[in-house]
N, C-alpha and C positions, 0 to 999 in steps of 0.2 A: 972299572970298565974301560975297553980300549976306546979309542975315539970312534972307531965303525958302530960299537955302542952306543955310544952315547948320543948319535945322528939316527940309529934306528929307534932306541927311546925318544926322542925327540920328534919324530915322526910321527908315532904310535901315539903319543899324547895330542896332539896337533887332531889326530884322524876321530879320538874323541870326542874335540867339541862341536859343539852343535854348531850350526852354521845359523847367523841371524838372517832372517826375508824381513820384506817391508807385506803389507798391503796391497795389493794389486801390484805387484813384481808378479812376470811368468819365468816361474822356470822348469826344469826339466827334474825328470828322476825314473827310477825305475820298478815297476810292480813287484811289489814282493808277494803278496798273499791277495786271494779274493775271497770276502766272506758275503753271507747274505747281503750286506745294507750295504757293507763299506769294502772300499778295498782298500793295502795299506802302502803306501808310494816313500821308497828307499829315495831321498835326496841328497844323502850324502854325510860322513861321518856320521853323528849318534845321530841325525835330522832324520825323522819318521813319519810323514804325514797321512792322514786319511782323506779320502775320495768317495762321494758317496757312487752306490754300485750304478745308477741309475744314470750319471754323467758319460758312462762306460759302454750305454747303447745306444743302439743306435732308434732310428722312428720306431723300427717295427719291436722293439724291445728285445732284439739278441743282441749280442753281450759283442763288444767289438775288441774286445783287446784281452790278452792272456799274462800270468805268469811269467816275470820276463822280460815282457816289453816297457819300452821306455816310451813316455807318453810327455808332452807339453801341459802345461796347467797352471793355472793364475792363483795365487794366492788369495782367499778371501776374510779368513779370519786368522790371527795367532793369540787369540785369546782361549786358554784352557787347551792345546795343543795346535798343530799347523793343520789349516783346512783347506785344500784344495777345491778350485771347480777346474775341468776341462772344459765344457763348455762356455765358459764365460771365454778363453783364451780365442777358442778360435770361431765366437760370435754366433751361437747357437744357444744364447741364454734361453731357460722357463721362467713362468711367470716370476716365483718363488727367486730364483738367480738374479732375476733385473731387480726384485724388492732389496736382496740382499745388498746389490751392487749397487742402490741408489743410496741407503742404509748408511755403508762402509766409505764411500765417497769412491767406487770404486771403476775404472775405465770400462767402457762396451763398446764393443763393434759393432758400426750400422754404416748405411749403405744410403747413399741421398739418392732419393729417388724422383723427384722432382720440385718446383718451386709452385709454390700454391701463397696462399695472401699473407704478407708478413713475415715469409721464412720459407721454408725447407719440409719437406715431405720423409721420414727417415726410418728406414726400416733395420729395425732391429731384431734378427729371430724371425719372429711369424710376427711380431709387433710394430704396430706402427706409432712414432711418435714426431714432434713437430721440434724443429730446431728455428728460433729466429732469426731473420737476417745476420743484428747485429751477436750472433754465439758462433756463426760457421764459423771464423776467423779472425787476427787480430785487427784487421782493418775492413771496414765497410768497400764490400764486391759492388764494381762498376758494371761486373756482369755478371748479375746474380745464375743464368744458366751455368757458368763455367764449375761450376759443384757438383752439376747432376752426373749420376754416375760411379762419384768416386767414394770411395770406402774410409770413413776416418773413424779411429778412436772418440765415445763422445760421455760426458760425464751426465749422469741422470740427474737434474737438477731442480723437478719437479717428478711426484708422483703420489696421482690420485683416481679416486673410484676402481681401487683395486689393480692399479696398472693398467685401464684403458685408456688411462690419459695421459702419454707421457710429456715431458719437455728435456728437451738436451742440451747442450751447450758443448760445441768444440772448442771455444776460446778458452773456457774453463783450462782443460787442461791445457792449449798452449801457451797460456800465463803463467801456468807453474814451470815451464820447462824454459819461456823466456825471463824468470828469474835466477833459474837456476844458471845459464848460460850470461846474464848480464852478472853473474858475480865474478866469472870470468874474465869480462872484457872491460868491468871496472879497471881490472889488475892491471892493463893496458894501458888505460889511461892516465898517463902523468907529463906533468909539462914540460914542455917541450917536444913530445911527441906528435907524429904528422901523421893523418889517420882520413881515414874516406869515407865517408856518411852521406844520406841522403836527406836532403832537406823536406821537412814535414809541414812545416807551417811559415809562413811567409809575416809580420808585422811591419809593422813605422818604425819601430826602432831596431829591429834587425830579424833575424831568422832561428828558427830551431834546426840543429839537423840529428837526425838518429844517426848515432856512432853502432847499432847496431844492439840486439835484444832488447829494444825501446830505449835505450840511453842515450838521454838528449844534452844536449849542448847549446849554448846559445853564442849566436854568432851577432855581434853586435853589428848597428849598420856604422860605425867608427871603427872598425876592423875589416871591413869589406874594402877600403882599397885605399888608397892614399891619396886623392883627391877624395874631395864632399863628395858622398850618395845622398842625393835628396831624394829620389824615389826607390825603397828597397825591391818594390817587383819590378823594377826594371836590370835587376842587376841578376835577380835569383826566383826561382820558379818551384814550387813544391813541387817533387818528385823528384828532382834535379839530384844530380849524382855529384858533389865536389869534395877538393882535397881539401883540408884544414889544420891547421895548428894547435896543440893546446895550448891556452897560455898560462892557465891559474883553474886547479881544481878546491873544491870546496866541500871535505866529506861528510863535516858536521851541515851543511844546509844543501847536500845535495846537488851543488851547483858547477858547471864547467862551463869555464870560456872559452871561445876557440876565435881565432884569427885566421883572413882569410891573406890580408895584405902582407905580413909577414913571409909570404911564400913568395912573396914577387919582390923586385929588386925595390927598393928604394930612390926615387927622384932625386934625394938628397943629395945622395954620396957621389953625384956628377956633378954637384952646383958648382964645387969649386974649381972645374976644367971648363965648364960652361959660358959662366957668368965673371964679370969684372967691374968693377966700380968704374963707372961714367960709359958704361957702354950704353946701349939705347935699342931695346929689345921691344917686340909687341906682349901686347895681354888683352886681357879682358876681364873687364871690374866685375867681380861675380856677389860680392854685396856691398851696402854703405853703413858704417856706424858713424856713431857722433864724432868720432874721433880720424875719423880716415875711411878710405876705398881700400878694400881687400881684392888682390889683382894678381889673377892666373895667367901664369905666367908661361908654366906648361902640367900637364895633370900631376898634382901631387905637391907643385910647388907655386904658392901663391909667394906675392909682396905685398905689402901695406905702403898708399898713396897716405903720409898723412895729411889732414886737414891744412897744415900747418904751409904744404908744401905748395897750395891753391893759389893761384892770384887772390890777393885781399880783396873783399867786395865792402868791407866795412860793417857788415852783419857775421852774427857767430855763424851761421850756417851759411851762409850766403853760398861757398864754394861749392858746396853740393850740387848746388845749378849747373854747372859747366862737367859734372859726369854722371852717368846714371847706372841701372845695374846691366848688364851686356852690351855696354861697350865698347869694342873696342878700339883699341889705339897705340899708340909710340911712349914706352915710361923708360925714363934713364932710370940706372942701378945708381941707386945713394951708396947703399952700404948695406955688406953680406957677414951675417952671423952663423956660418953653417950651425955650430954646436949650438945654439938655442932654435936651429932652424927660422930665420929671420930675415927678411929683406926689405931692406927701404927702397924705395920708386917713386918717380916723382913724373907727372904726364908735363909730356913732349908739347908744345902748340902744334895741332892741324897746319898744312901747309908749309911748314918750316924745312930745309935742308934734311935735317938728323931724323925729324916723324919719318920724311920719306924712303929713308935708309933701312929705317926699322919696320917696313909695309911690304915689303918685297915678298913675289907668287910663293916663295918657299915657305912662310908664317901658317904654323898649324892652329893657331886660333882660330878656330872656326863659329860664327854666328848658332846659337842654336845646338852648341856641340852637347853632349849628354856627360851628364854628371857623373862621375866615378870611371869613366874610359882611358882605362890603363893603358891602350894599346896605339894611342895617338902619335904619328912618328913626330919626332923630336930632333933627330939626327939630318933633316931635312932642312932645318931651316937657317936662313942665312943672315947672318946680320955682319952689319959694315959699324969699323970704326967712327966714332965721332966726328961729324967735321968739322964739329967745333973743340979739338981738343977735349981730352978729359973733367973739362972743368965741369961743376955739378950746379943742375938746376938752380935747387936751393942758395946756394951763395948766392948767385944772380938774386933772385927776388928778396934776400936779404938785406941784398944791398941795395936795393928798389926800395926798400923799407926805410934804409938809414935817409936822416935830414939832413938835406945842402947846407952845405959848409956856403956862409954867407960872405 
């Protein structure tokens, strides 16, 4: 055969297969034949399906459709050939249809008609059936009115005393469809990607937000900013709209991280145009361990006062006394480890020349400031050379330590 053959065999076989439907898929076709009970609807290649006749009229029982015509219609069953309803497509089910369509697991049109105790008032057909609160939707309505009115798809999920008692559920079906759409936006998700979600739930230890088709992500409160968040609702609000990072996806347990601080610059990577060993900057001691005062110095970047570095009081903790936790005051730079992120500081005495070099109006340490405030200027503030030369705290009090040479 020539090749124009071989593209029209190829067609012609093609035109013979059947075409597969699902279950409540509508689709179209066109009447071929009308018999007593059934009519028979051409949908396409060898696809044949029946209709029963009675779908095809209307209230007063004459016949609405001819030979011909192309008609809309829901699939109902494809066991033992394809069976069509019209009526169920465009929400004019019979008793018998809503049995079938609770049966099949299959979608109905109804019509919210008002909110009475519990739920939802839903009319389906000539039927009235109840939809609860929590089935309208996938989230609990802050205003339960805003439903009445509108027309949604609803799965029959209760059906009893013959169909005078229905129950629906709209969420039903839009949990199969936000499955279907979160397998998509799984695909989306891979690290290092920067993606916009809405936060859902607010914790102590950090926040959930939907990336969207209910796919959550947790945002830890150690990824919210690069200074301590001690209170995570002060930083983030459920409903709140933010950008985020992923950092680390986890397919086997379901799990994604995301990062909020990664989107904002790093305090760090200034330290070393900033800061210099024996300069003498303000802070404020933001906790005490055994071991030393941890001392903000601006958001994001703290120092360690160690213990070590305290006038001696001749008790292990004695130093403690002389700082507390919001304090602030005058610490000289010991010594800057950008790459382990580290800074030795050693507090200034009250009153002395260098404290008051490092006090000056431009200091954004501020009393009472809040925890995780990214946005504190830093480029404002002024500090003055030592006036006592570079030399470092600690030497001094070390050598306050050594014993007179007799």
């Amino acid at each position: 055969m020539t090749e124009p053959d071989d593209d029209f065999a190829a067609l012609f076989e093609a035109s013979l297969q059947a075409k597969h439907f699902e279950e409540g898929e509508t689709i179209e076709g066109t009447i071929v034949s009308l018999g007593p009970d059934v009519a028979f609807v051409d949908v396409g290649g060898k696809g044949e399906a029946t209709i029963a006749i009675d779908e095809l009229k209307d209230d007063d029982g004459v016949l609405e459709v001819a030979a011909g015509d192309r008609i809309q219609a829901m699939v109902v069953s494809t066991d033992g050939g394809l069976k069509l309803s019209h009526k169920l497509a465009r929400g004019a089910a019979t008793q018998r249809q809503l049995e079938d369509a609770f049966r099949a697991g299959l979608p109905v049109e109804g019509k919210v008609a008002r909110v009475v105790k519990g739920g939802y008032e839903v009319r389906i057909a000539r039927q009235r059936a109840f939809c609860p609160f929590s089935q309208i939707d996938l989230l609990r309505s802050s205003d339960p009115p805003e439903h009445e009115g509108r027309v949604y798809a609803f799965r029959i999920i209760e059906y009893r005393e013959g169909g005078k008692n229905l129950v629906v559920s709209r969420r039903a079906l839009l949990e199969v469809e936000q499955r279907e759409i979160a397998g998509e936006i799984r695909k989306s998700i891979v690290a290092g990607a920067v993606l916009t979600g809405r936060v859902t739930s607010v914790r102590e230890y950090g926040a959930f937000v939907d990336l969207g088709a209910g796919v959550q992500g947790l945002l830890h409160v150690s990824e919210m900013g690069w200074s301590r968040v001690a209170d995570v609702s002060q930083v983030l609000k459920p409903g709140q709209e933010i950008t985020v990072k992923v950092l680390r996806v986890d397919d086997d347990k379901q799990k994604i991280a995301l990062g909020l601080k990664q989107l904002l610059v790093d305090p760090w990577s200034k330290v070393p145009a900033t800061y210099a060993v024996g300069q003498v900057v303000p802070g404020r001691v933001t906790r005490l361990a055994e071991f030393g005062a941890f001392v903000e110095l601006e958001p994001g970047v703290e120092g360690l006062a160690h213990a070590s570095t305290f006038a001696p009081t001749g008790r292990t903790s004695g130093w403690a006394e002389s700082v507390q936790t919001e304090k602030i005051g005058a610490f000289e730079i010991l010594s800057i480890d950008v790459e382990r992120k580290r800074i030795g500081v050693a507090l200034v005495p009250e009153g002395s020349t260098r404290s008051a070099g490092a006090t000056l109006p431009g200091s954004q340490i501020v009393p009472g400031a809040q925890e995780g405030d990214e946005v504190r200027a830093f480029s404002e503030r002024q500090i003055e050379p030592p006036a006592e030369g570079f030399g470092s705290l600690a030497d001094k009090l070390l050598g306050a330590l050594k014993p007179k040479e007799k």
